[in-house]
C-alpha positions in Angstrom: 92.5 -17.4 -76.6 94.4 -14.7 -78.5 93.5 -15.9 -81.8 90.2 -16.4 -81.3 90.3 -13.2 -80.2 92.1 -12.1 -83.7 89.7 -14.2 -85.4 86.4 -12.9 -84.3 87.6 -9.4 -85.0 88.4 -9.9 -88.3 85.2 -11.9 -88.7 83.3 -8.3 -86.9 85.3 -5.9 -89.2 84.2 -7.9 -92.4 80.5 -7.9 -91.1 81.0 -4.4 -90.4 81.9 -3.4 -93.9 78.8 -5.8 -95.4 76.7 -4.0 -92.9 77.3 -0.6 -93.6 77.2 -1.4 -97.6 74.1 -2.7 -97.0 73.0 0.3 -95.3 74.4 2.8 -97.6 72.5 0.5 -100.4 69.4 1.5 -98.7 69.8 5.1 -97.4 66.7 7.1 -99.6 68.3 9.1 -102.7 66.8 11.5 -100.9 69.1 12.1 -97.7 72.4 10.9 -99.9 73.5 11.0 -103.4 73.6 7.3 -105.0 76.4 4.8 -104.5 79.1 5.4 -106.7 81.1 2.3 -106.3 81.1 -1.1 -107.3 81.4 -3.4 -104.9 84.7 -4.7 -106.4 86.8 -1.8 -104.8 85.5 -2.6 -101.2 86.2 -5.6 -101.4 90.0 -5.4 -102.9 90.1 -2.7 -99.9 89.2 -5.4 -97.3 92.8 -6.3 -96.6 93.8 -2.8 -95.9 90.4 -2.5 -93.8 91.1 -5.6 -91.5 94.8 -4.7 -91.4 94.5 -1.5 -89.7 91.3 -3.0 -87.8 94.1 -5.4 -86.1 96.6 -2.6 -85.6 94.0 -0.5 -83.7 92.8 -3.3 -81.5 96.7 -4.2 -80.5 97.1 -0.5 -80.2 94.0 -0.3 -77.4 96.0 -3.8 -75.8 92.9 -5.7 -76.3 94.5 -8.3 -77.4 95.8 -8.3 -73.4 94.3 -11.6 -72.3 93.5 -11.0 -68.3 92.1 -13.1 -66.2 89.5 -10.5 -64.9 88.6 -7.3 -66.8 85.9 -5.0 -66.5 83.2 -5.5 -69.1 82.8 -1.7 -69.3 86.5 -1.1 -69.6 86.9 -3.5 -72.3 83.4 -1.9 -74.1 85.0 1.3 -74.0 88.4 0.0 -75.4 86.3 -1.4 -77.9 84.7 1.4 -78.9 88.4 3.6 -78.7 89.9 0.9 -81.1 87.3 1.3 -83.7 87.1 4.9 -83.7 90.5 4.5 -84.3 90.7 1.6 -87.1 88.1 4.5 -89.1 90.4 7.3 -88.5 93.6 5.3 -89.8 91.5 4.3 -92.9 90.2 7.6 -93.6 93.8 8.6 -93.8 94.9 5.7 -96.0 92.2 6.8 -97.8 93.3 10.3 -98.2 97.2 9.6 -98.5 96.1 6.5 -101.2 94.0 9.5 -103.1 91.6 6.5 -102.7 87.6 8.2 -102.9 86.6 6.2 -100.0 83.0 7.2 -99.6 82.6 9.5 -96.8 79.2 7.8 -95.8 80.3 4.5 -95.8 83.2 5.8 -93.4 80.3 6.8 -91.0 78.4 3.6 -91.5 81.3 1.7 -91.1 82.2 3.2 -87.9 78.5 3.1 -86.5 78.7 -0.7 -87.6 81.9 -1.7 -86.8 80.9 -0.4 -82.7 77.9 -2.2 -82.5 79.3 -5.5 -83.8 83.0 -5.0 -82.3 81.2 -4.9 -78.8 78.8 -7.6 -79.1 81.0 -10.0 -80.5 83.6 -9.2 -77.6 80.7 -9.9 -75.5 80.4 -13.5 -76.6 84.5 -13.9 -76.9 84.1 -12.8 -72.8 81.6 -15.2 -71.9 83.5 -17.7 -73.7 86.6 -16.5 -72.2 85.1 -17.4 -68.8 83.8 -20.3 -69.4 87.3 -21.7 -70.2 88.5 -19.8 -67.2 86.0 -22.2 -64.9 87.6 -25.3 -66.5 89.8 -27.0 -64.4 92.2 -27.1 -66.8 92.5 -23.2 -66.1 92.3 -23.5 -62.6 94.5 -21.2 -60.8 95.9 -21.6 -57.3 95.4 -18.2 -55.4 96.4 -17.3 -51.8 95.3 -14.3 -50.5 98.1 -12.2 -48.3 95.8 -10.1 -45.4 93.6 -11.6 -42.7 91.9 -8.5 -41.8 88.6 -7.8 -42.9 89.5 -6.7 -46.4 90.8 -10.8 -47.4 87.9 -12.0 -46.0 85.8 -9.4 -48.4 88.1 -10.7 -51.3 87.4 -14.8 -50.2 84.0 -14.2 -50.2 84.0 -12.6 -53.7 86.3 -15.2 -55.4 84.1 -17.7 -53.9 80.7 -16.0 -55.2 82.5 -15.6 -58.7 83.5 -19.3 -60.2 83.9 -17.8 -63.1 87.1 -16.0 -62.0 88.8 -19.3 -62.4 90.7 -18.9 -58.8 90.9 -21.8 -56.5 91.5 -20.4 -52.8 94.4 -22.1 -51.4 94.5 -20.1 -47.7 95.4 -16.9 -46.0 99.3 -15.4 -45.3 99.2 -13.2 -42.7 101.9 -10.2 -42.3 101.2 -10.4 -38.1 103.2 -13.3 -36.2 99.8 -13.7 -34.1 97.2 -15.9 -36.4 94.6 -18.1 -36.1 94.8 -21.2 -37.6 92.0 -20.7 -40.3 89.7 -17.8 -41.2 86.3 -18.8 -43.4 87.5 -22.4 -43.7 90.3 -21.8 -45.2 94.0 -22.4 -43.5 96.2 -20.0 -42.9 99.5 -20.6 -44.4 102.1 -18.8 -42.2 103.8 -15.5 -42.1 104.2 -13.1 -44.9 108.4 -13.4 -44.7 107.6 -16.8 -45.3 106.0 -15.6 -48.9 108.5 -17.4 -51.3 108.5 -20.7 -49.6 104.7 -21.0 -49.2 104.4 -20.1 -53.0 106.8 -22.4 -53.9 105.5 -25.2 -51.9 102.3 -25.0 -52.4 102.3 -24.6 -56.4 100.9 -20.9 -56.3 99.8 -19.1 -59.3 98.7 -15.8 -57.7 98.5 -13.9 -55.2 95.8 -11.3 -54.5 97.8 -8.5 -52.0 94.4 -7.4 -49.7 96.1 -5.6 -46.9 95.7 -2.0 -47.0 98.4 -1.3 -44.3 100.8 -2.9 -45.7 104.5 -1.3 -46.4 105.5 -0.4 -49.9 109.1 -1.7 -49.9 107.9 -4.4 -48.2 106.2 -6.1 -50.5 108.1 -4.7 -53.4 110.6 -7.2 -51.6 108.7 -9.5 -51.4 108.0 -9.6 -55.1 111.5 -9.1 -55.9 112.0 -12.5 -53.8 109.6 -14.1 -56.1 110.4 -13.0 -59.6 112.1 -16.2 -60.6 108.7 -18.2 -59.8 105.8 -18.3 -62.0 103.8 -16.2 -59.8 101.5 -13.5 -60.2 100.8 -10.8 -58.2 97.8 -8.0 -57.6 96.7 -5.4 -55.4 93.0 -5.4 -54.6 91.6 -1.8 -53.5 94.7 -1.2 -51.2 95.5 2.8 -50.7 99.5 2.6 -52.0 99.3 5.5 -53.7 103.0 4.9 -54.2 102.7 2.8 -56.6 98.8 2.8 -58.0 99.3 6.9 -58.9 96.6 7.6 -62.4 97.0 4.1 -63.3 94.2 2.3 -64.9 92.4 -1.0 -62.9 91.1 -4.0 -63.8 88.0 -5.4 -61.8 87.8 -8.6 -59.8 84.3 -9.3 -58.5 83.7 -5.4 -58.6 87.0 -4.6 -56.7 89.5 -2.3 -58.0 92.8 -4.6 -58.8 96.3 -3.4 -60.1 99.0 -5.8 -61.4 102.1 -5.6 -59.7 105.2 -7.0 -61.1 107.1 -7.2 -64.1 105.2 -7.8 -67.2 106.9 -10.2 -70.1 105.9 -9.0 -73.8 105.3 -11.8 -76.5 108.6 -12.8 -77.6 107.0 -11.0 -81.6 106.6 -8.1 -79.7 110.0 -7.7 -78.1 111.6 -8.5 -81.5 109.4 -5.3 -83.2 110.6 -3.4 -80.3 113.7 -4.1 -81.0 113.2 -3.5 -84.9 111.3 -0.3 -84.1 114.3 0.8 -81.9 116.9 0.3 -84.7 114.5 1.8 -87.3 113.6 5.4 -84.9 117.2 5.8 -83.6 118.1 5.5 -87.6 115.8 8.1 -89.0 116.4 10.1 -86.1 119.9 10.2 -86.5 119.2 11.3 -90.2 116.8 13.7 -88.9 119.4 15.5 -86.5 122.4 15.4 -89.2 122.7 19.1 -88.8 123.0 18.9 -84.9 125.5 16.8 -85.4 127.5 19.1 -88.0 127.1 22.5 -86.0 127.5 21.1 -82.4 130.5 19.2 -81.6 132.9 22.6 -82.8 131.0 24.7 -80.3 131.9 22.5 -77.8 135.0 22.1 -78.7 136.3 25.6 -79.2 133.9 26.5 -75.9 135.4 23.7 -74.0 138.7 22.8 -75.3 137.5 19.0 -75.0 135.9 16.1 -76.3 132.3 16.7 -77.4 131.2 13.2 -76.3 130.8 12.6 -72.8 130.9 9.2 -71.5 129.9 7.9 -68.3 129.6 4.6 -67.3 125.8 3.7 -66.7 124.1 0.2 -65.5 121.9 -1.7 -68.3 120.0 -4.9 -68.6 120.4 -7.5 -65.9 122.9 -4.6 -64.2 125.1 -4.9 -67.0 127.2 -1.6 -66.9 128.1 -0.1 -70.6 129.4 3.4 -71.4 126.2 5.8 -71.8 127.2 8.4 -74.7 126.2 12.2 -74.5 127.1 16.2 -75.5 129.5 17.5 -73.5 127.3 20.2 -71.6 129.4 20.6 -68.6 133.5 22.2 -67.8 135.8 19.9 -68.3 136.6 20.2 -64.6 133.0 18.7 -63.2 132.9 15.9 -61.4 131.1 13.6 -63.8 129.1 11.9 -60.9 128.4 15.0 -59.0 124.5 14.9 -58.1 123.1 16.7 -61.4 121.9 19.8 -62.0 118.7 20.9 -60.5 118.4 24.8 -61.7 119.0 26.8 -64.8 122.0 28.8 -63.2 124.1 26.1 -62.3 127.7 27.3 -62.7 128.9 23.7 -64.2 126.7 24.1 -67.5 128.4 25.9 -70.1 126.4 28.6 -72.5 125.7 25.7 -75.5 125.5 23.3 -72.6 122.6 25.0 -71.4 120.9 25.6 -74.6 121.4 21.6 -75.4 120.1 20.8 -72.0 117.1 23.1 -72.6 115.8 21.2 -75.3 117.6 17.6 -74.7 119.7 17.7 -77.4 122.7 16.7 -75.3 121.0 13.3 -75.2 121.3 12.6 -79.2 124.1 10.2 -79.0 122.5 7.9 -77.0 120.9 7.0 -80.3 123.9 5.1 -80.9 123.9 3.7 -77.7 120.3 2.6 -78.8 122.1 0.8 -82.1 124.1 -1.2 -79.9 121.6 -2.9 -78.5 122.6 -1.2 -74.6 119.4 1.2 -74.8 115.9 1.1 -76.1 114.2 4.4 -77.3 111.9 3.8 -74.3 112.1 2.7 -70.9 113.6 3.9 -67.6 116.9 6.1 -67.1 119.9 4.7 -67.1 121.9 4.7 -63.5 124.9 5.3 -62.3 126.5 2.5 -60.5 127.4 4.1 -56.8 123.3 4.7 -57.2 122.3 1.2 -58.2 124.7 -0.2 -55.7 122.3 1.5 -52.4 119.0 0.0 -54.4 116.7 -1.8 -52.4 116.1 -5.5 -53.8 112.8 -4.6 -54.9 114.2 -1.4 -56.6 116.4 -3.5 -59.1 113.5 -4.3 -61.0 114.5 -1.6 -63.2 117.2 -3.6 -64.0 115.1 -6.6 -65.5 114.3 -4.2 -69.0 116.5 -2.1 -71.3 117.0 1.7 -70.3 115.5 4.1 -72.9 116.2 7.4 -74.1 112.4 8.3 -72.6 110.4 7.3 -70.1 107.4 8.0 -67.9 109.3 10.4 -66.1 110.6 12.4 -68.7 107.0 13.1 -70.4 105.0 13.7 -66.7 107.8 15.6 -64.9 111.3 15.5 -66.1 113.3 16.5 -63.3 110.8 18.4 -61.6 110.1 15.0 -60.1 112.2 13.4 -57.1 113.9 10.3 -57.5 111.5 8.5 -55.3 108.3 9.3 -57.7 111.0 8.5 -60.5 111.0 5.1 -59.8 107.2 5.1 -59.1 106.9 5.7 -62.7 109.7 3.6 -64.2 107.9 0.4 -62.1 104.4 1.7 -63.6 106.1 1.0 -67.3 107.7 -2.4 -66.4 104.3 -3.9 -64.9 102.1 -2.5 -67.9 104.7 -2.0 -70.7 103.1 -2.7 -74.1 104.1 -1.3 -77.6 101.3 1.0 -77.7 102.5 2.3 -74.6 106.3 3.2 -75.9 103.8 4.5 -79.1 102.0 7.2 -76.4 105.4 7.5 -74.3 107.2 8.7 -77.9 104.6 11.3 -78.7 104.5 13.0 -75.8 107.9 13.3 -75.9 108.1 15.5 -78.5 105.9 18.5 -76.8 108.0 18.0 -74.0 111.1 18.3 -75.5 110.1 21.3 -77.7 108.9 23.3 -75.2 111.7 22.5 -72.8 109.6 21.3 -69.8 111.4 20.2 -66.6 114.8 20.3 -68.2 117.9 21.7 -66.6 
């Protein structure tokens, strides 16, 4: 479905540029001066066009094949993702000294909207039309027995076009009946793993508003080596739902839970993009690097790396790399600091720390392949040894240098809300994500937010 989904968006970009030719062919002399421009140049420029086209519509994730979306949502993302393909060609257009005409920019954006969205209409009515094949069939349970699963049951059922075949109930209270709206109840919700595994599950739909966070984040945990999928359907765990955007399923809010996997092509850019930043960057920061490490030195009378030992990928420890910012005589996994004034940070210590700087050599960290340039923190292992199962989910991507946490609160968040954020990036990482995680960080660290 993703390359028809490719395909008909070049196919609407290319109709969009005919279109607003066309149209700027036929705007009165009056209202514009004439065309200047053979037609020759818009189409050698078609390449380019459809190019960044493609890069907006990945950037927007709407190449993201769900199962249920919102038709509105996607509309919108639509319309965000050509907005943005006009803005990125006005600025090839400017940095290519390139007279693109102005009108036709305006054209093409009016165009490429209406088009975009109509033919991601038809791509979504096709998309559900595979989805009610029974070759796309997949096998739901629904865990709740209260009245909020039987709301869900009777929308799945209303809605073939979801593509969900109700398999039963799993109830989180020992006392069950044996059925509820015709369909069986499976058992009890400890018995989660078995049940999915038993009876060939696909996905589960979470519809029990009182259930316990680190509960089910368990019970996920339990699960992540199955093929399984699962989703929250208009339950209040704030914990975990926070400012994050929904899908819909038969007009009920839904949020993914779980880990998501990125296409194997986009780990390996990730992975490019992470040697390529931590590169430049480390080019970028040359002087840092010159003027820092002797402060330290002659301030500290030690090394001006600090290494600690920090838990990777798969809990995989590896020495984490940093400025010495701290005596000599600190205990290196002492709780860190939470105020400005803390006697442990030296003068350049606290300067560094102001404006993250102490962080820089985890750059090479990044180089070896132990760290990404985004993704959660790095722990310590005393604090990864008291984790919860659920709670070593962190451990299933790299660590970055950034994260969530450092761009919304820094360390003017508790750990708790921490890993509320970190398990946010994990179910809905995407490249455009680390793309909006990078750019924030930059305010942040320039102005010194949250940082002690």
């Amino acid at each position: 479905m993703t390359g028809a989904l490719i395909a008909g968006d070049v196919v609407a970009c290319l109709l969009a540029m005919v279109a607003a030719y066309l149209l700027r062919l036929h705007v009165p002399e009056t209202m514009l001066t004439p065309l200047g421009h053979p037609p020759e140049l818009y189409v050698q420029a078609a390449p380019v066009v459809v190019a960044l086209w493609l890069i907006a519509f990945f950037a927007r994730d709407l190449y993201d094949v769900a199962r249920f979306r919102s038709p509105m949502a996607e509309a919108v993302a639509t319309l965000s993702a050509v907005s943005i393909a006009t803005i990125l060609l006005a600025a090839a257009s400017f940095l290519s000294r390139t007279d693109y005409s102005r009108a036709m920019l305006i054209l093409f954006w009016l165009a490429g909207m209406v088009i975009a969205v109509v033919e991601r209409a038809l791509l979504a009515a096709c998309r559900r039309r595979v989805l009610d094949s029974p070759a796309a069939e997949s096998r739901t349970i629904i865990v709740g027995c209260g009245d909020l699963g039987q709301v869900v049951a009777q929308r799945v059922r209303r809605y073939h076009t979801l593509g969900y075949t109700l398999v039963g109930f799993v109830c989180a209270q020992r006392s069950r009946p044996a059925e509820i709206d015709g369909l069986p109840v499976l058992g009890h919700l400890d018995d989660l793993q078995e049940i999915v595994s038993e009876h060939d599950i696909d996905e589960v739909l979470v519809a029990n508003p009182d259930l316990d966070v680190d509960r089910l984040m368990a019970l996920i945990a339990r699960c992540r080596d199955l093929p399984v999928h699962f989703n929250l359907v208009a339950g209040p765990l704030q914990l975990l739902t926070g400012s994050m955007e929904i899908s819909g399923l038969a007009d009920l809010p839904v949020v993914p839970l779980g880990r998501r996997l990125l296409p194997s092509w986009q780990e390996t850019v990730k992975r490019a993009l992470d040697i390529i930043g931590s590169l430049v960057l480390l080019v970028l920061t040359a002087p840092v690097w010159l003027i820092v490490p002797p402060l330290i030195r002659r301030e500290t009378g030690a090394s001006a790396i600090f290494r600690q030992e920090r838990i990777g990928l798969d809990g995989r420890p590896f020495t984490m790399l940093k400025f010495r910012t701290m005596r000599p005589e600190a205990d290196p996994y002492a709780p860190a600091p939470t105020a400005d004034d803390d006697e442990r940070i030296t003068p350049v210590g606290r300067w560094l720390r102001r404006f993250s700087l102490d962080e820089l050599p985890q750059l090479i960290n990044v180089l070896r392949g132990e760290m990404s340039l985004v993704g959660p923190r790095p722990e310590m292992p005393f604090l990864v040894e008291q984790y919860q199962p659920w709670q070593r989910l962190r451990l299933q991507v790299r660590p970055g240098l950034t994260g969530l946490w450092q761009i919304l609160g820094r360390k003017d968040l508790p750990l708790v809300e921490n890993i509320e954020y970190d398990f946010y990036y994990i179910s809905h990482r995407s490249l455009s994500m680390d793309l909006m995680i990078v750019l924030r960080t930059i305010p942040v660290v320039l102005f010194g937010k949250g940082a002690y």
